[in-house]
Structures are given as structure tokens and as C-alpha cells.
N, C-alpha and C positions, 0 to 999 in steps of 0.2 A: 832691337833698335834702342839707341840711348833715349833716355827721357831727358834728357840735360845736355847746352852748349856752354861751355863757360860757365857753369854755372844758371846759366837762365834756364825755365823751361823751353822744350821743344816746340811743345803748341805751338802758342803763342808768333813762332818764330814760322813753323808752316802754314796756320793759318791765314799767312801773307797772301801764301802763293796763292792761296784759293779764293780769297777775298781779291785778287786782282784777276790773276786770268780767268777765273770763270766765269766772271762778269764780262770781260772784254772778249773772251769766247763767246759770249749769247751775244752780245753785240753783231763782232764776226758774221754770224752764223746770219744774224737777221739782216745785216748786208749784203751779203750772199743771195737768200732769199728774194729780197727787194730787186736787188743791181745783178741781175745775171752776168752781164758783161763782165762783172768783178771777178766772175769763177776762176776764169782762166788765170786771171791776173797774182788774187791774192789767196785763190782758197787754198792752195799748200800752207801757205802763212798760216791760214784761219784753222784748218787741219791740227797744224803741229802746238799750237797754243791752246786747241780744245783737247787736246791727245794729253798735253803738260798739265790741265786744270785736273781730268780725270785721275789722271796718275796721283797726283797732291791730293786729292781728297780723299783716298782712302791712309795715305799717309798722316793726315788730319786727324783724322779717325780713331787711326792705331796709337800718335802719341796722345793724343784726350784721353786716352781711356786711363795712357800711364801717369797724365794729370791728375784725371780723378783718383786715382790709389793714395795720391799724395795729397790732395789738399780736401778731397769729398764729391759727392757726387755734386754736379752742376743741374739737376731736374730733366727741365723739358731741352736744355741746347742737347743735350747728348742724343738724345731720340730725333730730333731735327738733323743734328749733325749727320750719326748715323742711314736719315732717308736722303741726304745729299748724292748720291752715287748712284741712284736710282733715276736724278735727275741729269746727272752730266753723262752716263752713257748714252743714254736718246741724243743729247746734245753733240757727242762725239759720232753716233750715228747720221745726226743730220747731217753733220759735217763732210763727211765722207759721202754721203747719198748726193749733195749737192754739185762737189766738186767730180764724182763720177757721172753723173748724170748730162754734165756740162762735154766734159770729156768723148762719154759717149756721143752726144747729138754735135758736138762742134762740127760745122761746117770747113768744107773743105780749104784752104789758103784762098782768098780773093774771094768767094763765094759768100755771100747771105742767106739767111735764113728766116724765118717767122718762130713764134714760138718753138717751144718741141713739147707742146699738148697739153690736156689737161690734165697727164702724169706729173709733169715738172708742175703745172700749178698746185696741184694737191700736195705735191712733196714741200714747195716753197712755204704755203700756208701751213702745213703743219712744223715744219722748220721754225718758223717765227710762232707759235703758240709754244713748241719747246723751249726757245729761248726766252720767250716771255718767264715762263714758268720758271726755268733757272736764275733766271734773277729775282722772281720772289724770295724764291728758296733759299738764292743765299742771303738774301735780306734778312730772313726769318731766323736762319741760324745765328748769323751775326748780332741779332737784334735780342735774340735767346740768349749767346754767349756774354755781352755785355752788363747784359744784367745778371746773370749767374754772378758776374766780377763785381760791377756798381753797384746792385740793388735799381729802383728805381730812379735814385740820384743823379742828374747828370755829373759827369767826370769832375767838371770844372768845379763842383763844390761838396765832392765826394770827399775831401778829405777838412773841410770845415767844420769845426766844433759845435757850433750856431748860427742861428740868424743872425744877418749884417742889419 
């Protein structure tokens, strides 16, 4: 894989994908969870955008490392980075368990139902404790990765000589 577009590095440029859809895939996921009714509706959606986060983060992964060859190691983001994939497979598991689970119990056209048990309850709360977790995680990376870049500095005054 190239470590370079144009000239820019790659990271930085996949790092997008993962800093958006795997957030708005744990989202997804914990709307699912919450709104059963949404199964049907959006969870192919919710699927295919947690399917795209996972994919990107091991892509994340592979070009960081050929960042660090280039510029040094970045500490503790690379070890965070690295346990990311650990978390969006569960994530991409819920996904799938939710939207098949839905599928499975959907009731027949015209017909209502009540729940379907305290298997979907357990699956929904642990759904949302996953997705919680994933968005720590990517907080944590991101939160790692910026400072590998800035230092402590915020941005805005990262490139200032002295105190104003």
C-alpha cells in the first residue's frame, strides 16, 4: 500500500474514515438497540457503515505504521490505535445480530407482536455497552494521535513563538 497521495501522507487522509463512520456506526448500532422498529428500516444502512468503519481501521493501521517508518514512533496512539479492531468487530457483530434478530422475529405483514424476549433484551443492552465502548476508543485514539502531532498545545497556538 502506498504511504503517500499527492504527496500528503495516507494516515492522516484514512484516519477520516474512522474518526467518522465509527462513531456514527456506534451511534447506528445504539439506535437499533433503543428503536427496534428502526431494524427493519435502517439496519442494512447501519450494517453497511459499521462493515465500512471496520474495514478502514485496519487500513488505519497499516498506513500508521508506514508513518511511523517516516517521521518516528508516535508512543501510546499506536498501541490504542492498534486495540481499535478489537473494538469495531463486536461493533460490526452487533450490527448484524440486531438486524438478524429483527428479521428472524418480524411478525408476519398486518400482524403485531410484543417483544421477542429477553434474548433481544440482552442482545440490545449489550449492543449499546459495545457501542459505548467504541466511542471511547475512538476518542482515546484520536486524543493519543493529536498529541503525538501537537504535544499538549492546543492547535490554535501550536505554531506560536510566545506568550501573547
Amino acid at each position: 500500500m502506498p504511504d503517500t497521495v499527492n504527496g500528503l501522507p495516507l494516515h492522516p487522509l484514512v484516519v477520516h474514515a474512522v474518526v467518522v463512520l465509527l462513531p456514527l456506526a456506534a451511534i447506528g448500532v445504539a439506535a437499533l438497540a433503543i428503536r427496534p422498529s428502526w431494524r427493519g428500516r435502517y439496519g442494512g444502512l447501519v450494517v453497511l457503515i459499521t462493515a465500512l468503519a471496520t474495514i478502514a481501521v485496519p487500513v488505519a493501521s497499516s498506513t500508521g505504521e508506514g508513518l511511523e517508518r517516516r517521521v518516528g514512533d508516535p508512543g501510546v496512539h499506536a498501541q490504542l490505535g492498534d486495540t481499535l479492531i478489537w473494538f469495531a468487530l463486536p461493533l460490526l457483530v452487533a450490527s448484524v445480530t440486531l438486524v438478524w434478530l429483527h428479521r428472524r422475529t418480524a411478525p408476519p405483514a398486518g400482524k403485531r407482536t410484543g417483544a421477542s424476549g429477553k434474548a433481544a433484551v440482552v442482545i440490545a443492552v449489550l449492543a449499546l455497552v459495545v457501542a459505548a465502548a467504541n466511542l471511547v476508543q475512538v476518542y482515546r485514539v484520536g486524543d493519543s494521535g493529536a498529541k503525538a502531532v501537537w504535544g499538549n498545545a492546543p492547535a490554535a497556538s501550536a505554531g506560536r513563538g510566545g506568550d501573547d
